[in-house]
N, C-alpha and C positions, 0 to 999 in steps of 0.2 A: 638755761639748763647747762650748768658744766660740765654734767660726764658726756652730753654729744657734741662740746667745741673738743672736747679731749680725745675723741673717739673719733671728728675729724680731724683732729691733728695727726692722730695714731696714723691713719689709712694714708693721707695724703703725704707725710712720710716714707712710708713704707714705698706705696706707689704714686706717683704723682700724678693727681690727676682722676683716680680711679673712684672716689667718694662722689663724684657726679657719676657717674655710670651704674652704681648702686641704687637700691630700693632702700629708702631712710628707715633706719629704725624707728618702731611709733611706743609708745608709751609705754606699753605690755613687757615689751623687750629692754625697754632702758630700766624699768623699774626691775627686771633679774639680772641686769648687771652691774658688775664690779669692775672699780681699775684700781688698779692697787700698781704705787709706785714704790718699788724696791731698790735701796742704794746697793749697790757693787763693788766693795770695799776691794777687795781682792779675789782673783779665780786662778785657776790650775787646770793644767792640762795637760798627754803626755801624749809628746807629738815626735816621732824622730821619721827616718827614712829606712829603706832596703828591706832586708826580708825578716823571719826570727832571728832572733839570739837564743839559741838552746842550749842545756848544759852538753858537754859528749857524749855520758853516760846517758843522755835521753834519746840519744838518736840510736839505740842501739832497740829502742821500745818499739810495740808495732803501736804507733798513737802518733798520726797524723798530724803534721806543722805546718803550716805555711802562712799566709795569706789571701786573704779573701777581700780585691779591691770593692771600691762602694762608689760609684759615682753618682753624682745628682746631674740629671739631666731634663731641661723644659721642653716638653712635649707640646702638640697643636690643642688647642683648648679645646674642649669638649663641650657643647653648652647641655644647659640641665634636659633638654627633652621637651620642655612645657614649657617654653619661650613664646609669648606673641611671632606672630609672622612675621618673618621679615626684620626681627631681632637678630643683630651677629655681633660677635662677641667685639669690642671697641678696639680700634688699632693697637695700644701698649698695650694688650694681652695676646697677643698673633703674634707670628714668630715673621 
């Protein structure tokens, strides 16, 4: 079955280690997925620093400017609720 050596490739990438700590997908489940490999020829993005750049004449408007930061921050893992006993979540998911 290729799409689950691809699908553990995927995971065991991503997290090492973490496709043993999983429930394997069974047949049901493989037969509604899809992996589709996309080339990335080129991308864009507009990344600079500090605050706005606004025109003068705009800052004279009553319309709000600034910045609004976004951080990503990993939280304590939560388990689903409906764990067997005595399930806890595997060490590389614990902070």
């Amino acid at each position: 079955m290729r799409a689950l050596v691809i699908l553990h490739a995927l995971v065991e990438h991503l997290i090492p280690g973490r496709w043993d700590d999983c429930r394997q997908p069974n047949a049901t489940e493989m037969k509604a997925t899809w992996i589709l490999e996309l080339p990335i020829d080129e991308a864009s993005a507009k990344i600079r620093t500090g605050g706005p750049i606004d025109d003068d004449e705009d800052y004279a408007l009553p319309i709000w400017g600034g910045l609004v930061p976004i951080r990503q921050v990993v939280g304590e893992p939560v388990d689903d609720g409906r764990l067997a006993p005595g399930t806890g979540a595997p060490p590389r998911v614990t902070l």
